[in-house]
N, C-alpha and C positions, 0 to 999 in steps of 0.2 A: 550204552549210548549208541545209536542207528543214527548214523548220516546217511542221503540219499544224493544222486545230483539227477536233472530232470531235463530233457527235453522241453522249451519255449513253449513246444506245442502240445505238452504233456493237457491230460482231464486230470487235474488232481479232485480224487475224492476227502469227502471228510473223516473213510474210514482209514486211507492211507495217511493223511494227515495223521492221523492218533497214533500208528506204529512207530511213527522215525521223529526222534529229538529234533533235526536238522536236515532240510532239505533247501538246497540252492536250484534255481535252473540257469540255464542258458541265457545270455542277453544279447544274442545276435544271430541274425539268421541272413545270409547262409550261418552258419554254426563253426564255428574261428574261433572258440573263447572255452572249449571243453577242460584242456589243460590248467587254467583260472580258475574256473568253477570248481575243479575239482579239487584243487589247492586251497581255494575258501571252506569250501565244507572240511577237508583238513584240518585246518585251522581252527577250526570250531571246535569240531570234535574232539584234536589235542586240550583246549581249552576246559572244555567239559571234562574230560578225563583228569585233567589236574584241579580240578574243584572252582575254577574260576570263574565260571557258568552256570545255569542253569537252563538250558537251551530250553523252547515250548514251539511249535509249528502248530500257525492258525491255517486258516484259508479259509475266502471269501468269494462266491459270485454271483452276478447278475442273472435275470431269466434272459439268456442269448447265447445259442450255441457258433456266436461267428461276431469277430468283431477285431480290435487294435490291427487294426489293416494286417491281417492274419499273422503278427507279428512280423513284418519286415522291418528292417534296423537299418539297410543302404540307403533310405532318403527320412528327411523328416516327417514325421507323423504319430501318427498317436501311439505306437508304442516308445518309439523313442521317446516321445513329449514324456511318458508316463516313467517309463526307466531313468531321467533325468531328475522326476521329481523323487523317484526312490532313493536313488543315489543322495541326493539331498536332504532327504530326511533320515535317513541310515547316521549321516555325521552328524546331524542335528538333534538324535534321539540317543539317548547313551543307551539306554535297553534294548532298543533296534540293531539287533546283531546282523541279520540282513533279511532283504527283502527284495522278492520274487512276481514278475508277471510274464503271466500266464497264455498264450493265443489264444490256446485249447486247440480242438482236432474236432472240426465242425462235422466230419464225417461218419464219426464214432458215432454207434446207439447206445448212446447208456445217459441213466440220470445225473451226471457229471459234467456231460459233453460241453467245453464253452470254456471263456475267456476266466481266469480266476486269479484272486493275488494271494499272497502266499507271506504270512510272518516266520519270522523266527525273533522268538524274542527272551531276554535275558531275565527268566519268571513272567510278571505282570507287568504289561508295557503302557501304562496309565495312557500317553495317545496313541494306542492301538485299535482301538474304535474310530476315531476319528481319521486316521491315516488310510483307513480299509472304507470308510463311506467314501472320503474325497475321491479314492483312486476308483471304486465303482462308480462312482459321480462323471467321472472321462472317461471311461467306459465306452458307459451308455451316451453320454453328449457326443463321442465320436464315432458312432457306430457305422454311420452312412463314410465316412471318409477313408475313402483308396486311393495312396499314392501311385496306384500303377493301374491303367488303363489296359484290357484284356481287351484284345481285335478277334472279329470273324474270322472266319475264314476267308469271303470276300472282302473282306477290311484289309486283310495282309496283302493278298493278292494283289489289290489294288494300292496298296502303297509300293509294293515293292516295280510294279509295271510304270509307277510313276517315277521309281529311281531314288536314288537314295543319296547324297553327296557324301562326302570323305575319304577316309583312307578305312581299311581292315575289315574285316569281315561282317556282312550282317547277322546278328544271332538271332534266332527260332525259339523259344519257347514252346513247348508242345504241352501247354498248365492243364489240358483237361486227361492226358494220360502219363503222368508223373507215377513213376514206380515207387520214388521213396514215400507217397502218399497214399499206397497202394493200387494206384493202375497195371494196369496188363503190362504197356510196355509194347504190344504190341497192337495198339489204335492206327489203321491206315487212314482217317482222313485226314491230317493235316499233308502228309506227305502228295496224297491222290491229288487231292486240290490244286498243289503247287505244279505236279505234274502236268495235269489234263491243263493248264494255265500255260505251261509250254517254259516256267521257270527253269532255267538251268544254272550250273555251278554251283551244285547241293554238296555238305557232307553231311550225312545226317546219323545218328548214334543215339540210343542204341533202338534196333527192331529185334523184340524177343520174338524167334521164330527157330524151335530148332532142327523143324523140318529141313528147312531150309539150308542152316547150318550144313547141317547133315548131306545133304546134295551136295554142294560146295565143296566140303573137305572128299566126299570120295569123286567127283568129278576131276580136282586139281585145280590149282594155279593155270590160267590162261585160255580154260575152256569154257566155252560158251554155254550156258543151262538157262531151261524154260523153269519159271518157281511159281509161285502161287504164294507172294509175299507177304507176311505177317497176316493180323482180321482174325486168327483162329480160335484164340480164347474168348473173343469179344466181336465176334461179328456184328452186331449190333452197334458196333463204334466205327464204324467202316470194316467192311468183309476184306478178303485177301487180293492182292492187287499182282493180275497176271505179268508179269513182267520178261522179259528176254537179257540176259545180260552173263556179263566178262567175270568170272572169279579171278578178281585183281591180287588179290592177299587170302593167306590162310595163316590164322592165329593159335595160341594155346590161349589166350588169352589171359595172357599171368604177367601184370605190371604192380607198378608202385606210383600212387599217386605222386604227384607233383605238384600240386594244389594248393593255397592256402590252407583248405577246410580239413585236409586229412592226409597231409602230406606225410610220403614215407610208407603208410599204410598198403600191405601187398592185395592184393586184388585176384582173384582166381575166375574167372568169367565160364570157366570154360569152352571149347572147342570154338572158336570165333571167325567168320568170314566177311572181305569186303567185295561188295558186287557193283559194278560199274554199268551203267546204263541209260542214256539220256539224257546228258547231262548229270546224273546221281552218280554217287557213291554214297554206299549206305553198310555201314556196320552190323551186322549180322548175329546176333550170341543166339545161347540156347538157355541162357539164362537172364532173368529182371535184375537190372540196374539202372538207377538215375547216370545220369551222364552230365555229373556235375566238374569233370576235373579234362583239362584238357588231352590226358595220356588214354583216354577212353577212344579218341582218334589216332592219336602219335604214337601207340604201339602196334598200332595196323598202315603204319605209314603215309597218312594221312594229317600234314599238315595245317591246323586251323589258321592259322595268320596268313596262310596264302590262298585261302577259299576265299571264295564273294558269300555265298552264303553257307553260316551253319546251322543245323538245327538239331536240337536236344530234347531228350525229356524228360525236362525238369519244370519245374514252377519258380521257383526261386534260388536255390542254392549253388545253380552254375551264375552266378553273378559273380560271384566269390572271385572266379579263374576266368572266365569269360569277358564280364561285365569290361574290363581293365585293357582288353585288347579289340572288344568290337568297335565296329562305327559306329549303330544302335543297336539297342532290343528289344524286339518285338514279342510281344506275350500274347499269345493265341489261345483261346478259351473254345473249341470247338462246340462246347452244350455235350458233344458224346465222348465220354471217358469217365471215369469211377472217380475222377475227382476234380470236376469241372466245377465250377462256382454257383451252378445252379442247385442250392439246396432243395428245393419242388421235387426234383426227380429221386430222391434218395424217399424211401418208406420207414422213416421213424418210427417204432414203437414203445421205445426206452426212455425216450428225454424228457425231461420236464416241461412241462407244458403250463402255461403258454412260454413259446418260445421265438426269440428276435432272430432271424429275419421270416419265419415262417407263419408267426401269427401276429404278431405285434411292430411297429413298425416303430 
């Protein structure tokens, strides 16, 4: 017997489907629920192993490689609507041992790519067919619906010069260079933007640059260095942004989240620098990491609840730690970064075709 547990955002194939008796994924994103998941599939499998099962894993999907509002689970919408009804028919089907949906990973090239639901069922699950149309049936009916609005560049800019009310910090999203999505990590337009705009009160976490790094730890704590910041793997997402500034802190960069999403978990970032300059302080690694937990700042000394703004890059999963202590959040879609919402720009050669949102509407 093969249990598997899967990432939300997982492509499941039909040929990985055939390998494993039991595959659960994730049902919340940011991703809080790994621990459950993996105790379900457990369970299963204990089950199986003593004869009391007979576990089988289907999967099903639509022609759309993007869809249940990329799996977000923090506000209502369509995947929640659809995890709500699974949950519902899991207790109301006895053969329905459990069941799984899918985001998919809109960026991936492969014949797989896309939103998919996923059986597991106890033998033959007589409404197993019917449960797999309906849930492709919201699917597809919900395909156009985003619970979170993605701003310009000028769109941020321009909110934040108009002011913001409350208490705590504003948080940044930087969705179009997300590292856990596979961005650079080091994309300079959103940051350049906010600069040349004359914004101050930034912390911003993380810029993979480890030239830069590297200056910083051999210049010292308190000296002043001319960098040529982040842009370098990706200049095409904005090039390196000449800067003058304070090496405020120097890091090993070795903490332990503290975070809902993966708290306790140690973190090795490597040789890490913060540099002060115009208003900015901006966290420095030589390594890619989303900057989903608040200790990605607080072990460079760098307090988020007492910034006016912070910004991250992530898309989604600093909600988790963030979301709970800002004033808003703002989600910035630049069009330039390896995983910006513009699927146009990406050269498909793998995926099934035709496919939602690129040829079919």
């Amino acid at each position: 017997t093969i249990a598997a547990t899967h990432d939300l955002h997982a492509n499941v194939s039909d040929e990985f489907a055939s390998w494993v008796d039991i595959l659960v994924s994730y049902r919340t994103y940011p991703h809080i629920d790994q621990y459950e998941v993996a105790r379900e599939a457990g369970e299963l499998m204990a089950r199986a192993l003593a004869g009391e099962i007979t576990p089988r894993v289907r999967v099903a999907r639509n022609s759309m490689i993007a869809g249940l509002d990329h799996g977000r689970t923090t506000s209502t919408g369509p995947m929640t609507e659809l995890l709500d009804l699974a949950k519902s028919w899991t207790l109301e089907h006895r053969d329905l041992l459990s069941m799984s949906i899918n985001a998919g990973f809109s960026r991936a090239d492969t014949p797989d790519t896309g939103p998919s639901v996923v059986l597991v069922t106890n033998g033959d699950c007589p409404a197993g067919n019917d449960l797999i149309n309906e849930s492709l049936d919201h699917i597809w009916s919900t395909r156009h619906v985003e619970t979170v609005k993605t701003l310009t560049l000028d769109e941020v800019v321009e909110v934040l010069r108009d002011g913001i009310a409350g208490s705590g910090p504003v948080v940044i999203a930087d969705y179009a260079d997300n590292p856990g999505g596979g961005g650079y990590g080091d994309s300079t337009d959103l940051l350049r933007a906010l600069l040349e705009a004359g914004i101050t009160g930034i912390a911003f976490a993380n810029m993979m640059d480890e030239e830069t790094t590297r200056a910083a730890h051999e210049a010292g704590v308190g000296s002043m260095i001319d960098v040529q910041l982040g842009g370098k793997l990706g200049p095409e997402f904005g090039g390196p942004i000449a800067i003058r500034a304070r090496v405020r802190a120097l890091t090993d960069g070795r903490f332990q989240f503290e975070g809902p999403m993966l708290k306790g978990q140690h973190v090795d970032m490597g040789p890490t620098a913060v540099l002060e300059a115009d208003g900015l302080e901006v966290v420095v690694t030589g390594k890619r990491f989303q900057s989903y937990d608040p200790m990605f700042f607080k072990h460079a000394g760098i307090e988020p609840t007492t910034r006016d703004i912070i910004v991250v890059k992530s898309a989604q999963h600093f909600r988790a730690a963030f979301g709970p202590l800002s004033r808003c959040v703002l989600v910035v879609d630049s069009g330039g970064g390896l995983t910006t919402d513009d699927l146009s720009k990406f050269s498909y050669q793998h995926i099934a075709r035709p496919a939602f949102p690129l040829d079919t509407d």
